[in-house]
C-alpha positions as CSV (number, residue, x, y, z in Angstrom):
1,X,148.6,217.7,192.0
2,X,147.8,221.2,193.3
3,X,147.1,222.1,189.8
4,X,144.8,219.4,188.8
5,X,142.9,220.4,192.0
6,X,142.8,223.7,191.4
7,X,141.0,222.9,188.0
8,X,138.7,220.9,188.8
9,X,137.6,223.5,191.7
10,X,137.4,226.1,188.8
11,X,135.9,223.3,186.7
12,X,133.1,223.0,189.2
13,X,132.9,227.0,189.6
14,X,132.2,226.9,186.1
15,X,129.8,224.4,185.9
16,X,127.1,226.5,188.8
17,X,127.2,229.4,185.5
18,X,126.2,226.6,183.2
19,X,122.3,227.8,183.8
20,X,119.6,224.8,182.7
21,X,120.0,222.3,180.6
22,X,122.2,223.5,177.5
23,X,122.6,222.0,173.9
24,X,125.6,222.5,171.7
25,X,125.7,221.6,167.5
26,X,129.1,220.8,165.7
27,X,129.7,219.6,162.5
28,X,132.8,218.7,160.3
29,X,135.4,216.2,159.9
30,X,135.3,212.5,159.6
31,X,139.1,211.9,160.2
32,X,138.6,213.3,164.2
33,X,135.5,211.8,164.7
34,X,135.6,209.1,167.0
35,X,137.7,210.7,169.1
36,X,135.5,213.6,169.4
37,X,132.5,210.8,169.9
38,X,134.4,209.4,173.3
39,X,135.8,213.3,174.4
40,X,131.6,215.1,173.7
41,X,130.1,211.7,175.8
42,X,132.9,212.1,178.5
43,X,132.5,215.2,178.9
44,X,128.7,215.6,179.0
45,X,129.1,212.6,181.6
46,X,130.9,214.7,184.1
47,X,128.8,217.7,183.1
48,X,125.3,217.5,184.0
49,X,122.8,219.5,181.7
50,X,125.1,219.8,179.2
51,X,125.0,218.0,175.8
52,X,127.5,218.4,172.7
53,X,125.9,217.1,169.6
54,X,128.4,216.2,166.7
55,X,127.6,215.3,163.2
56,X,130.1,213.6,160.7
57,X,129.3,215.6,157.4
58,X,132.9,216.3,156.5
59,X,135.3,218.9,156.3
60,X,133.7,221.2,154.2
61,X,130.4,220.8,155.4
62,X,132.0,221.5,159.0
63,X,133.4,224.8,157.6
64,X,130.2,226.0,155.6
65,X,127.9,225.6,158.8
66,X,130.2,227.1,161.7
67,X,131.1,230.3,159.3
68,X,127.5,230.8,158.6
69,X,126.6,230.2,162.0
70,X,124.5,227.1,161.8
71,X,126.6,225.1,164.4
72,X,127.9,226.6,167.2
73,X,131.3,225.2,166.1
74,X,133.2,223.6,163.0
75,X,135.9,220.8,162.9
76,X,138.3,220.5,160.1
77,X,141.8,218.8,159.1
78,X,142.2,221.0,156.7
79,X,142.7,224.7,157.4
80,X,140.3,227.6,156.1
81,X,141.7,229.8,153.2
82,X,142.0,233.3,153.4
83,X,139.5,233.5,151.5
84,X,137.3,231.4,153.7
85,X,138.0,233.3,157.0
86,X,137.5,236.8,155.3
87,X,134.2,235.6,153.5
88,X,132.9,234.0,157.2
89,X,129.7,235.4,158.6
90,X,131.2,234.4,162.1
91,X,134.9,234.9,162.7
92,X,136.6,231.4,163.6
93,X,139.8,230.7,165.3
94,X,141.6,227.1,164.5
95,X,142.2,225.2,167.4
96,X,144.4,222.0,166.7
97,X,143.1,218.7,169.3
98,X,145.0,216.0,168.1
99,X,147.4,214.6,164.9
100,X,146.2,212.1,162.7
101,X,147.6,210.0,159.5
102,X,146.2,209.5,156.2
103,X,146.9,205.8,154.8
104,X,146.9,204.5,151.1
105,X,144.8,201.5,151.7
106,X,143.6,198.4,148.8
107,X,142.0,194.9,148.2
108,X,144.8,192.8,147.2
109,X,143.5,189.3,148.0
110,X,146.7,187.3,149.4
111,X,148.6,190.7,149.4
112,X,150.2,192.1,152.8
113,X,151.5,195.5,153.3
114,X,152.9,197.2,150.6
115,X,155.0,200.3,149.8
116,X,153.8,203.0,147.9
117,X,155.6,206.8,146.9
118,X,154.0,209.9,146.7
119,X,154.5,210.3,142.8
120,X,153.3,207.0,142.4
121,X,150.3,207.0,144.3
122,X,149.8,211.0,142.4
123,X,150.2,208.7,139.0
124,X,147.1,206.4,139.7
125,X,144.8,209.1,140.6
126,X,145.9,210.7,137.1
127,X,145.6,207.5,135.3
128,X,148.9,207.3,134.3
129,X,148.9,204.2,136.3
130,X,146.1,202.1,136.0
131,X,147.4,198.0,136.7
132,X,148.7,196.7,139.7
133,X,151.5,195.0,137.8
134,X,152.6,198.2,136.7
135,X,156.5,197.9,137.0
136,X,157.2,201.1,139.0
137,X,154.7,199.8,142.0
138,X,156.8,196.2,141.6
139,X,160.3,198.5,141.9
140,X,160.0,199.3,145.0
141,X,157.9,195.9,146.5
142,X,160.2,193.0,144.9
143,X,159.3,189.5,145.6
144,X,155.3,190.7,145.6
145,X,153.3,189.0,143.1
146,X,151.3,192.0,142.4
147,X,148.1,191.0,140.1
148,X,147.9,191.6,136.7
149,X,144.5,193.8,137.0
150,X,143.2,197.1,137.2
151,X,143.2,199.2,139.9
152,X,139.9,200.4,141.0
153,X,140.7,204.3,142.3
154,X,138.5,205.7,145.2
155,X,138.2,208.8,146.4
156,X,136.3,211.7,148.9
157,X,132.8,212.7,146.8
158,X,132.3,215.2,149.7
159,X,134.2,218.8,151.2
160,X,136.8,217.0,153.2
161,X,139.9,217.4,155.7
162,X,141.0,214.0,154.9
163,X,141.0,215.0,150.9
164,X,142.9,218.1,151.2
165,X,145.8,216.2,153.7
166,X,146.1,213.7,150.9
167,X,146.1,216.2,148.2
168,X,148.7,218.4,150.0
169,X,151.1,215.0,150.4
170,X,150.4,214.2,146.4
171,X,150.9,218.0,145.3
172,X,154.3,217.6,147.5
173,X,155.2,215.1,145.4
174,X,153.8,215.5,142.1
175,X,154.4,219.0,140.1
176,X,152.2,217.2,137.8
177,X,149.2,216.4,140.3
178,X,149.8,220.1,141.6
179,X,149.1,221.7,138.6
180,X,146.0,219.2,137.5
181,X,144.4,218.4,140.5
182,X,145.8,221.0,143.1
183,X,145.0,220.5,147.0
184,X,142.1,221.2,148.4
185,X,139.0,220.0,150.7
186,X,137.3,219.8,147.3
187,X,139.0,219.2,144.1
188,X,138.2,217.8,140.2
189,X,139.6,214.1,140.1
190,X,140.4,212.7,137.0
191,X,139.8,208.9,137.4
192,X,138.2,207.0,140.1
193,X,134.8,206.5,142.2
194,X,134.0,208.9,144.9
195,X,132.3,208.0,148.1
196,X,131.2,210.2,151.2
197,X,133.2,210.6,154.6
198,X,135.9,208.1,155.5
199,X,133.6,205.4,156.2
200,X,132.5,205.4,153.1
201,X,136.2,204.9,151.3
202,X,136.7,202.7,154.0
203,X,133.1,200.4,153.2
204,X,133.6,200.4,149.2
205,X,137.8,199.5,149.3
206,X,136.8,196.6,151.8
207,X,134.1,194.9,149.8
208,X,136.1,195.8,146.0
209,X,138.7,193.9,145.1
210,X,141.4,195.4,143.8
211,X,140.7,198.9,144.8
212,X,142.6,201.5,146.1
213,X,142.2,204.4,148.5
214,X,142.8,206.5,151.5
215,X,141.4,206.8,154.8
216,X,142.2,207.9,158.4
217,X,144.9,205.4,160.2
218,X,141.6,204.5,163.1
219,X,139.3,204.0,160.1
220,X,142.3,201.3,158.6
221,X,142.7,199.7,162.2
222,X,138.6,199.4,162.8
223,X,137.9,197.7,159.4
224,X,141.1,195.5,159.3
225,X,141.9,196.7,155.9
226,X,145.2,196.5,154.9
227,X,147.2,199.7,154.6
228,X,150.6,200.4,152.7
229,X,153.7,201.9,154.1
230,X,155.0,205.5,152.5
231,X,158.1,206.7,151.3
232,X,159.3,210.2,153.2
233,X,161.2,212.5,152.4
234,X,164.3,211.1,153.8
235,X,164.1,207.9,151.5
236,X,162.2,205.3,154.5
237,X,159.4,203.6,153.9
238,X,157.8,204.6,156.8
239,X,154.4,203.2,158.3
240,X,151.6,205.5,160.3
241,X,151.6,205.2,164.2
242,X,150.7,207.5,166.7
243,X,154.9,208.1,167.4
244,X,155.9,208.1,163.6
245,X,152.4,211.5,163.2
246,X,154.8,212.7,166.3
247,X,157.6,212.3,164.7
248,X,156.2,214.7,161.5
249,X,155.1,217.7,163.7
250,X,158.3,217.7,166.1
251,X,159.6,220.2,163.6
252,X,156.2,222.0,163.2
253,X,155.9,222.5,166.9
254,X,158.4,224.8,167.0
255,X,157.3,227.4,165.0
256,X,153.8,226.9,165.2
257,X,152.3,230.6,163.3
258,X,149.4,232.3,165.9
259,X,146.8,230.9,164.4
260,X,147.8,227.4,164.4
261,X,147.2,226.9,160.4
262,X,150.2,224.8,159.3
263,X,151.0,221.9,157.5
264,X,152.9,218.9,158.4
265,X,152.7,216.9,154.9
266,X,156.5,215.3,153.4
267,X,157.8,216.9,157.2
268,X,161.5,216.1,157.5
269,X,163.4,213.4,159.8
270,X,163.8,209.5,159.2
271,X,160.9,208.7,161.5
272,X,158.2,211.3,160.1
273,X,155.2,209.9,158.6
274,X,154.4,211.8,155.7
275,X,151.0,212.2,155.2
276,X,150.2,213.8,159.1
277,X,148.3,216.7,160.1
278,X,146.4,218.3,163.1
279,X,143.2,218.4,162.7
280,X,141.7,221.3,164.2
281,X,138.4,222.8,165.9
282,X,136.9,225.7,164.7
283,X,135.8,228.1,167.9
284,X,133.4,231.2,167.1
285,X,136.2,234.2,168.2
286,X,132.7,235.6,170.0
287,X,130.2,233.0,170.8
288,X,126.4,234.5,169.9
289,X,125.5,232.5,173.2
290,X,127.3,234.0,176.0
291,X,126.8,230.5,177.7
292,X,127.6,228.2,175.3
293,X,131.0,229.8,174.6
294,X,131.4,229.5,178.3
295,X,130.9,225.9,177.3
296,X,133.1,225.8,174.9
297,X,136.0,227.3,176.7
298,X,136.0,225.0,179.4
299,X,135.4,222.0,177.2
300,X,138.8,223.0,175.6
301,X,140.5,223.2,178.7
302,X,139.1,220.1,179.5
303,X,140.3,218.7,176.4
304,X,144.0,219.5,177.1
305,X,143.7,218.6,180.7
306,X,142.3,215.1,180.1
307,X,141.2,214.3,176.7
308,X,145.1,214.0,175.2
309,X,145.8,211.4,177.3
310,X,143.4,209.1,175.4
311,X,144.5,209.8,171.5
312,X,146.9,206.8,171.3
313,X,144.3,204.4,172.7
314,X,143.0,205.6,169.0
315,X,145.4,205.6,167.2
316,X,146.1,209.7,167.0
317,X,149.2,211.3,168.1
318,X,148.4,214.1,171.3
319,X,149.4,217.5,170.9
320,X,153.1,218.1,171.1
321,X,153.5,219.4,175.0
322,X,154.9,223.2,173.3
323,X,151.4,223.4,171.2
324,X,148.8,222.2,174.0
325,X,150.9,224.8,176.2
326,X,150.3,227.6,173.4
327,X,146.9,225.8,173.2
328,X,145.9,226.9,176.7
329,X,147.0,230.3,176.3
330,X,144.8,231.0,173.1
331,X,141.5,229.5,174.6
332,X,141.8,232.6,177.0
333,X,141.2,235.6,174.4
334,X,137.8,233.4,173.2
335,X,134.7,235.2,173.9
């Protein structure tokens, strides 16, 4: 209790440097987006004069316009390259909110919950499998009366998080998909439609029959789409919930590197979902605006203070308690 008091005392300390009415831009990932929606309005709510503007554009987008300095930060679920960082015009640091799942999800009128397999769902999206009836996809879900028809793939058209989680799983599991398609935010697909942002994967496999694609677990729930279970690593079929994304980055937690790039894709353990990740913030190292990375800074705080307690409510997994502790230590050495 003393500690939550002393917060908010420095919370409200804070808040009399906040100077007029201030504005911040973010851009970036789909897959984090509504729970960024409800944490930005909370917390401009209890912070008067201050406003955090968030656009949905995708991963990529979200990592173009904070390094070049458009946005006065980035959002991602999947981490910059080297490559990316180095090349940056402003230098980012990753911070990781909350976990999320990616799910295979399909029109299959009369069709329940399915399973599905890494190298089989790698196979459609190379065209080796193309029919629903296929026999490998009736191997492993006996007693379905799959339909003899073709399966409609459907995939990311835009830089995205959600993309290069799914990619990572399928590389994982296909050597084949690896060395074709490769994981990435951005990557050459062989067969398919694409679509932009998870809503729109979400809006075209809801209204095509027979379709197939993937989507963030909150996306799955708010459209009532049906959404298949995976196979892990330890041989379960094993469905996405907030405890089974938990489940994934217990191992992870522990050796979380410094700058909190990692993935948790095909993680080990009987529970783990496979195709989990954090998705992460990206946080100018030195804000141009001396005030708005005051802003920032205490918005993160905030965030581990309050905000984790409301990922289940949407369906994300909170930071494991060892990473929001690490978390809280990092935010310090942002300028």
């Amino acid at each position: 209790m003393k500690i939550k008091v002393l917060s908010a005392i420095v919370g409200a300390a804070l808040l009399t440097g906040f100077a007029g009415a201030q504005q911040l831009n973010g851009a970036g990932a789909t897959f984090p987006n509504p729970i960024y929606s409800k944490w930005f309005s909370e917390y401009s709510a209890s912070h008067p004069g201050v406003t955090i503007n968030y656009q949905s554009v995708g991963s990529g987008a979200g990592i173009r316009q904070a390094g070049d300095g458009i946005v006065d930060f980035g959002a991602t679920d999947g981490p910059m390259t080297d490559e990316q960082m180095n090349s940056a015009k402003v230098k980012l640091f990753h911070i990781p909110t909350v976990m999320g799942a990616v799910v295979p999800t399909y029109n299959l009128p009369g069709i329940g919950e399915l399973k599905f397999s890494g190298d089989i769902i790698a196979d459609i999206y190379l065209g080796k499998i193309t029919n629903w009836k296929d026999g490998r996809i009736a191997a492993i879900n006996p007693g379905v009366n799959l339909p003899d028809h073709q399966i409609l793939p459907v995939y990311r058209s835009d830089g995205s998080g959600t993309t290069y989680i799914w990619t990572d799983f399928l590389s994982k599991s296909s050597t084949d998909f690896q060395s074709r398609i490769g994981k990435a935010t951005s990557v050459r697909w062989t067969v398919g439609i694409g679509q932009k942002g998870n809503e729109g994967i979400a809006g075209m496999v809801r209204n095509s029959p027979y379709s197939f694609g993937y989507v963030e677990l909150i996306y799955a729930l708010q459209n009532k789409m049906n959404f298949g279970t995976v196979k892990n690593p330890a041989g379960k079929f094993v469905k996405a919930s907030p405890e089974t994304v938990s489940a994934a980055a217990a191992g992870a937690a522990k050796s979380m590197p410094n700058d909190f790039r990692v993935s948790i894709t095909n993680a080990p353990g009987a529970d783990s979902y496979p195709v989990s990740s954090f998705t992460w913030l990206l946080i100018p190292t030195k804000s141009a605006d001396p005030k708005k990375g005051e802003i920032l800074r205490d918005f993160l705080k905030w965030m581990i203070e309050h905000g984790e307690s409301e990922a289940v409510g949407l369906s994300y997994a909170p930071l494991p308690t060892s990473v929001a502790m690490k978390v809280s230590g990092a935010i310090n050495y942002l300028k």
